[in-house]
TORLOVO-468737 format. One record per residue: residue number from 1; residue in one letter; x, y, z of N, C-alpha, C in turn. Coordinates in steps of 0.02 Angstrom, whole numbers. Layout:
N
<rec resi="NUM" resn="A" n_c1="X" n_c2="Y" n_c3="Z" ca_c1="X" ca_c2="Y" ca_c3="Z" c_c1="X" c_c2="Y" c_c3="Z"/>
...
//
This chain:
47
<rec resi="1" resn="X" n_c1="-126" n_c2="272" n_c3="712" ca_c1="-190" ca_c2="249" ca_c3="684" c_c1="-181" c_c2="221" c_c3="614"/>
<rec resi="2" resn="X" n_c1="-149" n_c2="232" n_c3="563" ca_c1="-132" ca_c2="218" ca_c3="512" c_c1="-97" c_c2="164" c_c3="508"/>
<rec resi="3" resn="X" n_c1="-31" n_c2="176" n_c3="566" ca_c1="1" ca_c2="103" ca_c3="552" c_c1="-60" c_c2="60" c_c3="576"/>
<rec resi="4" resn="X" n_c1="-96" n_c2="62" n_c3="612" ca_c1="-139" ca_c2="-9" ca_c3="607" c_c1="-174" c_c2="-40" c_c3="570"/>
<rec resi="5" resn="X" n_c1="-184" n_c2="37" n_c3="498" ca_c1="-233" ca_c2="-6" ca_c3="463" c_c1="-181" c_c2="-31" c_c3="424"/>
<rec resi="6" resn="X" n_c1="-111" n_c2="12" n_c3="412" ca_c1="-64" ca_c2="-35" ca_c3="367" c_c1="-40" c_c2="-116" c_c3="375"/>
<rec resi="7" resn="X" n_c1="-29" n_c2="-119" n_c3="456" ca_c1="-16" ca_c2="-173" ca_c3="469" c_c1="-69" c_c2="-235" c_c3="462"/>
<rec resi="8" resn="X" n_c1="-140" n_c2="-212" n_c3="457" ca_c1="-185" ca_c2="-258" ca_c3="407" c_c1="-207" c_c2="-280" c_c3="348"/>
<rec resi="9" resn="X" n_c1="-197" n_c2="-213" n_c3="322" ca_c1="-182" ca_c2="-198" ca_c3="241" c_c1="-125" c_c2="-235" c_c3="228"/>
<rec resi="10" resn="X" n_c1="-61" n_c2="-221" n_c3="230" ca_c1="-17" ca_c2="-245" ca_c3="196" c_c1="-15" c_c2="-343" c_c3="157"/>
<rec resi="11" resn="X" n_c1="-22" n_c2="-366" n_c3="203" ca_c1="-35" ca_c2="-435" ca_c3="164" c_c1="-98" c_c2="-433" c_c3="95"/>
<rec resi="12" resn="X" n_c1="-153" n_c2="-410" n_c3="129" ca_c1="-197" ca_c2="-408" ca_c3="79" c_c1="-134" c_c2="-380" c_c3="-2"/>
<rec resi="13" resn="X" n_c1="-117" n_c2="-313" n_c3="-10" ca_c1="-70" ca_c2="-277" ca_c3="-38" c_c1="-44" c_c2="-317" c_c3="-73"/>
<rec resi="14" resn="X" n_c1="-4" n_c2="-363" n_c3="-40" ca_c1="56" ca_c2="-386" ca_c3="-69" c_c1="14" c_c2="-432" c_c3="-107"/>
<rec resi="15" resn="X" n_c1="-25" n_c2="-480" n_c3="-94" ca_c1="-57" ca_c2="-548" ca_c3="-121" c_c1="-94" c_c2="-507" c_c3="-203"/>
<rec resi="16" resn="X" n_c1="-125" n_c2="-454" n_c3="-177" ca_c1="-157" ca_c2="-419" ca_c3="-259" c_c1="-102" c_c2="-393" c_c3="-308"/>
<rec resi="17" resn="X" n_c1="-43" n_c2="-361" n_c3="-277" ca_c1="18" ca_c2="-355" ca_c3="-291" c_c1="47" c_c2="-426" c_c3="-352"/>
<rec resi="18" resn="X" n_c1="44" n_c2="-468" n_c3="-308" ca_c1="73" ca_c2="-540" ca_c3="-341" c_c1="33" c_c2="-549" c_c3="-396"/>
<rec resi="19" resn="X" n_c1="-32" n_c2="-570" n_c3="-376" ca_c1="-82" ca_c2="-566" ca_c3="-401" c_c1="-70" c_c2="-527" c_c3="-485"/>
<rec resi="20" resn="X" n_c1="-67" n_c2="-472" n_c3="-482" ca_c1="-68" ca_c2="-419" ca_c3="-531" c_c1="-6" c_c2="-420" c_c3="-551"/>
<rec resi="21" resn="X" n_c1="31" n_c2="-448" n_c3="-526" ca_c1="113" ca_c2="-427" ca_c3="-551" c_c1="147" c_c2="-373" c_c3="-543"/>
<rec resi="22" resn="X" n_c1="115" n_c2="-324" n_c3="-502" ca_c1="159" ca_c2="-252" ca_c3="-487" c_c1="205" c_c2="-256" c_c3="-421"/>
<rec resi="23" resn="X" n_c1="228" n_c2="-220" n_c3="-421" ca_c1="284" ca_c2="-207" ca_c3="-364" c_c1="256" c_c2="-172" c_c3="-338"/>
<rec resi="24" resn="X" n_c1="281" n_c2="-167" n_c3="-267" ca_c1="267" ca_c2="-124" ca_c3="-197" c_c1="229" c_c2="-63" c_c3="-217"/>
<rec resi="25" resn="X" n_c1="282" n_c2="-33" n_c3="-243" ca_c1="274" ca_c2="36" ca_c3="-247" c_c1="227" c_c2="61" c_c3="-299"/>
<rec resi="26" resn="X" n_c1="206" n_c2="20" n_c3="-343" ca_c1="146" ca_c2="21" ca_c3="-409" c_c1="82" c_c2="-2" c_c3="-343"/>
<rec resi="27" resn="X" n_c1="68" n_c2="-52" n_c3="-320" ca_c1="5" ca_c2="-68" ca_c3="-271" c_c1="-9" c_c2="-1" c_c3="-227"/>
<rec resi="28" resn="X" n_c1="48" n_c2="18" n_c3="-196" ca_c1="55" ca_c2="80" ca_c3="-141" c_c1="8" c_c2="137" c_c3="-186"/>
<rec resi="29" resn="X" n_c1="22" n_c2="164" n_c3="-239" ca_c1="16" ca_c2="222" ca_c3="-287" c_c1="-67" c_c2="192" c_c3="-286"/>
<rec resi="30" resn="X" n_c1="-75" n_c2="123" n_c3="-313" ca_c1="-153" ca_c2="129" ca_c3="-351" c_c1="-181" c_c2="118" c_c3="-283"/>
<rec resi="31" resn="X" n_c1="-163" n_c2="99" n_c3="-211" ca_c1="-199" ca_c2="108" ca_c3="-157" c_c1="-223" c_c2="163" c_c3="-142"/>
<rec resi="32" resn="X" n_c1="-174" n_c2="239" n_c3="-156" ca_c1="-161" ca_c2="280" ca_c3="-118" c_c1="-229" c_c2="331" c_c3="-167"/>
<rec resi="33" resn="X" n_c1="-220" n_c2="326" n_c3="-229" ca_c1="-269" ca_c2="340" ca_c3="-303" c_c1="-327" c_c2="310" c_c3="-266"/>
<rec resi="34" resn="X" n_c1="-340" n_c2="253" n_c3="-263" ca_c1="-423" ca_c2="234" ca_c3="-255" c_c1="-464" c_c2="265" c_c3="-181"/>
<rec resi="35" resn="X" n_c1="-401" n_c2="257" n_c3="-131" ca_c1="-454" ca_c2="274" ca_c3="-76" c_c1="-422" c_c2="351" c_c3="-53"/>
<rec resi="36" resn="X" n_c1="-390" n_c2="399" n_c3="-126" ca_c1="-400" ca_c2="465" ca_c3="-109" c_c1="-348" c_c2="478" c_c3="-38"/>
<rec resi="37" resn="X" n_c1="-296" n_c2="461" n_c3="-26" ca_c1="-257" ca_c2="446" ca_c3="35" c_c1="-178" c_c2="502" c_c3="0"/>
<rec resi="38" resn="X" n_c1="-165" n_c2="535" n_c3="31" ca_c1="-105" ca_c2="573" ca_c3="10" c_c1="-41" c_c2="527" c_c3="25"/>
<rec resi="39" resn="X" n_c1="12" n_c2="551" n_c3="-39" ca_c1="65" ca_c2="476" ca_c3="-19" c_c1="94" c_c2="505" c_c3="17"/>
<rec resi="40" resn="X" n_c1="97" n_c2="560" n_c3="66" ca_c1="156" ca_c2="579" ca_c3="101" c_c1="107" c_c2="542" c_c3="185"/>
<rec resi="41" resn="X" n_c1="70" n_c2="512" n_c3="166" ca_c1="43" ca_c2="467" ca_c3="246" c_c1="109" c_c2="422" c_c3="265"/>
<rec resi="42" resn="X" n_c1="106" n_c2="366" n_c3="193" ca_c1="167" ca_c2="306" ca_c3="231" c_c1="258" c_c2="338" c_c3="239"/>
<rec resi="43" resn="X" n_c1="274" n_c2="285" n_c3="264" ca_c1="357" ca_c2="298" ca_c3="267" c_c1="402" c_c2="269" c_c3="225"/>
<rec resi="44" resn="X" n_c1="421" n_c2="319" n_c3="184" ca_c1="465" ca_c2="329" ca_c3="156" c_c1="522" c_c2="249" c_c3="145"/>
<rec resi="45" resn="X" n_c1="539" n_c2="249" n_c3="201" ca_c1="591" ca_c2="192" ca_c3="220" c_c1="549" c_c2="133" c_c3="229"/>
<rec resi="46" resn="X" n_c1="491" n_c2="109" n_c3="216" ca_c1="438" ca_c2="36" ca_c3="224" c_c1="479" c_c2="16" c_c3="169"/>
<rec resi="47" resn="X" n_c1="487" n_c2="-63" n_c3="183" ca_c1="499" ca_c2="-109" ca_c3="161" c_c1="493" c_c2="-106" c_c3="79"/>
//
């Protein structure tokens, strides 16, 4: 269930990412902060 919303999410991500100038793993953190989501949901090994 999750990977599906990731696999929709992620572009959005990356473009606000660019957007903002942060890296992966800075967008991941303030995703995970705003909508209250524990980081041990995604995998570890993602891109």
């Amino acid at each position: 269930m999750v990977d599906k919303y990731k696999e929709m999410l992620a572009p959005i991500f990356k473009q606000v990412a660019k957007e903002m100038n942060l890296d992966e793993m800075e967008i991941k953190s303030v995703v995970y902060r705003e909508f209250g989501l524990e980081e041990g949901i995604h995998d570890k090994n993602e891109k």
